[in-house]
C-alpha positions in Angstrom: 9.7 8.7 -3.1 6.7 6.6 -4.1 6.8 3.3 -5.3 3.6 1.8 -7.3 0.6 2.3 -6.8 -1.9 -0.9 -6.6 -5.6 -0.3 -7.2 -7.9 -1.1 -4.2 -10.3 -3.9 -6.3 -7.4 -6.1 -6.1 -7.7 -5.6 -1.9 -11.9 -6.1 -2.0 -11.3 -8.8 -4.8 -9.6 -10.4 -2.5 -11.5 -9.7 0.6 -8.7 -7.7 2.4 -10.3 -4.9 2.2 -14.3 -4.0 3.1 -16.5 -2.2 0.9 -17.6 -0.2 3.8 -14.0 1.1 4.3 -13.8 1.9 0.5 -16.9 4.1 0.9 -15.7 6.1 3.6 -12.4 6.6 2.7 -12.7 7.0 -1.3 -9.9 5.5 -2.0 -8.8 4.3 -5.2 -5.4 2.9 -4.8 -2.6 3.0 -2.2 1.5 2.6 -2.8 2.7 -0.5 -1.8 6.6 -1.7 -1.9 8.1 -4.7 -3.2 10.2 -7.0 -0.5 13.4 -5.4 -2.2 12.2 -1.9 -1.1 12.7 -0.5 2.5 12.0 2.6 4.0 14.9 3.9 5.0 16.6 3.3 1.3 13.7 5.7 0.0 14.5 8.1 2.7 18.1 8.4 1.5 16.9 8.5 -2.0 14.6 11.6 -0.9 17.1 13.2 0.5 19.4 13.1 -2.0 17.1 14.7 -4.6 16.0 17.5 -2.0 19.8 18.2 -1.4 20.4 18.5 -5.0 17.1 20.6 -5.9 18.3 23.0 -3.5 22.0 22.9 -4.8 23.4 21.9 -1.1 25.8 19.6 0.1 25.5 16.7 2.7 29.0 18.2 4.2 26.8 21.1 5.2 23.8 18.9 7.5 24.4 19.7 11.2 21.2 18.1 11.9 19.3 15.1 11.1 16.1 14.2 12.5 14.3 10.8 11.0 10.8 10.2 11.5 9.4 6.4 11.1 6.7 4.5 13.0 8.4 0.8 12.4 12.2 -0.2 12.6 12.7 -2.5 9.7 16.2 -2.6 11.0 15.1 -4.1 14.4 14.3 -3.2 17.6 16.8 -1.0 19.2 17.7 0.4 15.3 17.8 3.7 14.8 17.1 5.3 11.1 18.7 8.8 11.3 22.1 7.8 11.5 21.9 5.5 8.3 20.7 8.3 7.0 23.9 10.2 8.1 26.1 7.2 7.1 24.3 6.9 3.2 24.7 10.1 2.6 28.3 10.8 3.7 27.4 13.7 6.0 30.6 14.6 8.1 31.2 12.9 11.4 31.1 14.6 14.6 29.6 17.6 12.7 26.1 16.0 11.9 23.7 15.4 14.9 21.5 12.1 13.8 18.7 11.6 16.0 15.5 9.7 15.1 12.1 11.5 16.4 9.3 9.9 17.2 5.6 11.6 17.3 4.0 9.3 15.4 2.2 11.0 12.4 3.0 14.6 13.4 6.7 13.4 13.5 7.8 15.6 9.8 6.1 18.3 11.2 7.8 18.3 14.2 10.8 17.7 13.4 10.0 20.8 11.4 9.5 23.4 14.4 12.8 21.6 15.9 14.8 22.1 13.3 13.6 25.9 13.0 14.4 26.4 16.7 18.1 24.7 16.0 19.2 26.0 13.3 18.1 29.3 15.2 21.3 29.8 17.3 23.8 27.6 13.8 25.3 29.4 11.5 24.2 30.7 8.4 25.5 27.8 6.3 24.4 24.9 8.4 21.5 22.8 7.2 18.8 20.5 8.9 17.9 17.8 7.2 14.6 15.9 7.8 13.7 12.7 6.6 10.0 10.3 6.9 9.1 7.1 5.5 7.5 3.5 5.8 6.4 0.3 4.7 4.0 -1.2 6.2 4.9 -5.2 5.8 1.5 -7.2 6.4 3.7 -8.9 9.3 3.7 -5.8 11.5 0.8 -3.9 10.4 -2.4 -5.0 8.1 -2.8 -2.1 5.7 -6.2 -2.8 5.2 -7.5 -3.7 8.5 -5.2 -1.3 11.0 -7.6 1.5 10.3 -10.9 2.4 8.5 -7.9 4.1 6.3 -5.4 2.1 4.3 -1.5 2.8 4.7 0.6 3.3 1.6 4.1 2.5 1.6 6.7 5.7 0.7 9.4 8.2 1.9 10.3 12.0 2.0 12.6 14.6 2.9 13.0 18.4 3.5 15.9 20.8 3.6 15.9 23.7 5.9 18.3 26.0 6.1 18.6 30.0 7.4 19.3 30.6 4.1 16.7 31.6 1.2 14.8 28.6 -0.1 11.2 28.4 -2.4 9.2 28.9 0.9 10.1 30.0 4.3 8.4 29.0 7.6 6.1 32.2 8.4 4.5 30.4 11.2 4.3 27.7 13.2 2.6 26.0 16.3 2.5 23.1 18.0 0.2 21.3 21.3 0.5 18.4 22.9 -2.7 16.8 24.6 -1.9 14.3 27.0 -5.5 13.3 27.1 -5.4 12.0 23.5 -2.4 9.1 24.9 -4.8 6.4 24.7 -5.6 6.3 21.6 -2.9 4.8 20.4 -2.6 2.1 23.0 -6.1 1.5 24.2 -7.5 1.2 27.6 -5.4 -2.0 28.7 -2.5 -2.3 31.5 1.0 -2.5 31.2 1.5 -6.3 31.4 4.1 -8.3 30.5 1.9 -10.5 28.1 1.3 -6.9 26.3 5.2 -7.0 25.6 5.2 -10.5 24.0 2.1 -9.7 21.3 3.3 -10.7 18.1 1.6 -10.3 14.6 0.0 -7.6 12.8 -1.3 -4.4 15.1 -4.9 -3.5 14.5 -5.5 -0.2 15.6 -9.1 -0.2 15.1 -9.4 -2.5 18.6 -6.6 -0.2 20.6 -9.5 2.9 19.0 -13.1 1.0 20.0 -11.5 0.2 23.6 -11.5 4.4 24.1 -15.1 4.9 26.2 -16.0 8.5 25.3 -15.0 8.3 21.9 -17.2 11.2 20.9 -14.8 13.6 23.6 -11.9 12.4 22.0 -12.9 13.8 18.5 -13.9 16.9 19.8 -10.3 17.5 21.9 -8.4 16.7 18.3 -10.6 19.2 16.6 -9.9 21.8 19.4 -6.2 20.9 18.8 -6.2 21.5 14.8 -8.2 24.7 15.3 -5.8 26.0 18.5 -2.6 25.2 16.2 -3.8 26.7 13.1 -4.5 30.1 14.8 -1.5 30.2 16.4 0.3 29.6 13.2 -1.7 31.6 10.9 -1.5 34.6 13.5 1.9 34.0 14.1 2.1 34.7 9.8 -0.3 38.1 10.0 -2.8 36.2 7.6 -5.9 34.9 8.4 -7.2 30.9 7.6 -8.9 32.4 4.5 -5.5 33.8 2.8 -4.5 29.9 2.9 -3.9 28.6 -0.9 -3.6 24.8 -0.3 -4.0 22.7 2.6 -1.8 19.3 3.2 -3.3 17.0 5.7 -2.2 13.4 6.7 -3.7 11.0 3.9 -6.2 9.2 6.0 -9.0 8.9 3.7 -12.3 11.2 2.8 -14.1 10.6 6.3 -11.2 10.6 8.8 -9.4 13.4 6.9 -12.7 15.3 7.0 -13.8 14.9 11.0 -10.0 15.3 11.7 -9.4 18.4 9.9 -11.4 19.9 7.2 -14.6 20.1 9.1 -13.7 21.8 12.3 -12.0 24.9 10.1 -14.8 24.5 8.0 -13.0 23.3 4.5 -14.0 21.1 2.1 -11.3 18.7 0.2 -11.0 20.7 -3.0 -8.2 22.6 -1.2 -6.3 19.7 -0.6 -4.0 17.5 -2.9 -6.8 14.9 -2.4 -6.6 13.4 -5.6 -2.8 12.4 -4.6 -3.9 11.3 -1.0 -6.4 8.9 -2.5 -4.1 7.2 -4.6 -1.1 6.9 -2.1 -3.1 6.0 1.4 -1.4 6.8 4.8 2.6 6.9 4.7 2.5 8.1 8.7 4.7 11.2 9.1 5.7 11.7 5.3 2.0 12.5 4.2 2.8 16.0 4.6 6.0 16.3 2.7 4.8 13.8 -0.5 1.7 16.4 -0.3 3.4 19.8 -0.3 6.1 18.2 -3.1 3.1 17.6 -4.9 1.8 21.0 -5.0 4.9 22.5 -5.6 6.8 20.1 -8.5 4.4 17.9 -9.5 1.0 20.1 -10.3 3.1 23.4 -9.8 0.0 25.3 -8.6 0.2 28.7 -7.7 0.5 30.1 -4.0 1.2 32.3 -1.3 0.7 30.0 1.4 0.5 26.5 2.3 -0.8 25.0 5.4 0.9 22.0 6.7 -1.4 19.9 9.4 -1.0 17.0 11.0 -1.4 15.2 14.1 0.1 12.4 16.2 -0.8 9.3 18.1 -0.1 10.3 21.3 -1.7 13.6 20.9 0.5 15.9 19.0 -1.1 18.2 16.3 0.8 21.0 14.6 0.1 23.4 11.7 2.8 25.0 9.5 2.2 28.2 7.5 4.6 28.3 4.4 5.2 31.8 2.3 6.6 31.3 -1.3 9.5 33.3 -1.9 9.0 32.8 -5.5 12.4 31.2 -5.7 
């Protein structure tokens, strides 16, 4: 669930955006959502068409995951069970529980899901829904990043039963050493806990010393993950199809993934990424929907990649079952 798309010359028009940033990243317009529009209310929305694509009923979800990096609900809010709630999935049945990995969260919540639904019965589903807006009170779209965030939501049915792809491998690694990123090199401090305004993520990333080590431990994480997963499917990287990676922009998207398994952006849905920007955990699933309903491309295989502040990466093989 996307909403409009606004063209990046209104951001550098209006000097909210640097023409250095729109060099690197390429990017020609990101989604943003009107002050009527919330995340979680697209999240239900994308769940309710993935429920009906796949001809299931909510009745059947015994587990709910919900991936978001804000709480436009508050602090102490939790999405997954308004999720549950919206949807009218059973009580007591249904466990809602929202997951947190930052940008790896979908993908996570993925290989969880798997490992549930593992040891359910046949007919139980998992249910996995991502989304946010990034309101220029919490987070500057423009400015958090050399990458601009788009605003959006998704969601994904899994189930033990058949579907149009089935999960033929899939691996995951946590790097502790990658924690700082996300939070820079400063204390715990009770000042730290009353910062208020927009985050900037940029000055949490230039506060990292050896920031040249840090790229190359993410690198070794995308490459560890994806030959895990792809041995894990008996195929090797070059039977791949398509590649979804978090929409982060030509350059980041590039260093992060595509140059250290040596791919160029033609197999990606780049031409989607560059006009949505950075969702957070949903890039994956508004990338793979893409591919498979939107510019119905053909495939075998799909590789899902992303990776977390915090230091999770994970890689997801997908087989079409032709369904």
């Amino acid at each position: 669930m996307l909403p409009e798309a606004v063209p990046v010359d209104e951001a550098l028009a209006a000097g909210a955006w640097t023409k250095r940033d729109a060099a690197d990243t390429q990017q020609l317009a990101v989604t943003i959502a009107s002050s009527e529009q919330y995340s979680p209310d697209m999240a239900v929305d994308a769940a309710r068409q993935a429920l009906g694509r796949a001809r299931l009923s909510p009745a059947k979800i015994g587990l709910a995951l919900h991936c978001m990096m804000l709480t436009p609900g508050g602090r102490l809010w939790h999405g997954a069970p308004y999720v549950h709630r919206r949807l009218g999935a059973l009580a007591g049945r249904c466990l809602a529980s929202d997951l947190d990995a930052g940008c790896d969260g979908a993908l996570v919540a993925l290989e969880l899901a798997a490992a549930y639904l593992a040891g359910r019965n046949d007919d139980e589903l998992a249910l996995i829904t991502a989304g946010d807006c990034w309101r220029e009170h919490e987070v500057d779209r423009w400015r958090t990043s050399s990458n601009p965030f788009g605003d959006g939501a998704a969601a994904v049915v899994v189930s033990r039963a058949a579907g149009f792809a089935r999960i033929a491998g899939i691996a995951s690694r946590s790097d502790p050493e990658l924690e700082p990123i996300g939070r820079g090199l400063n204390p715990f401090s009770p000042e730290r806990e009353k910062l208020t305004g927009p985050v900037y993520l940029r000055t949490r990333h230039e506060e990292i010393v050896d920031g040249e080590r840090i790229w190359q431990v993410v690198a070794d994480d995308v490459r560890s993950v994806v030959d895990s997963a792809t041995e894990q499917a008996g195929i090797r990287l070059g039977d791949i199809d398509h590649v979804v990676c978090p929409f982060l922009g030509l350059q980041l998207t590039m260093q992060q993934f595509l140059t250290p398994l040596s791919l160029d952006s033609s197999i990606t849905p780049w031409e989607l990424s560059r006009r949505v920007g950075h969702i957070g955990p949903a890039d994956p699933l508004v990338g793979l929907d893409h591919l498979v309903n939107v510019e119905r491309v053909d495939w075998r295989y799909i590789l899902l990649l992303a990776h977390g502040l915090g230091g999770t990466t994970t890689a997801v093989v997908l087989e079409s079952t032709g369904a």
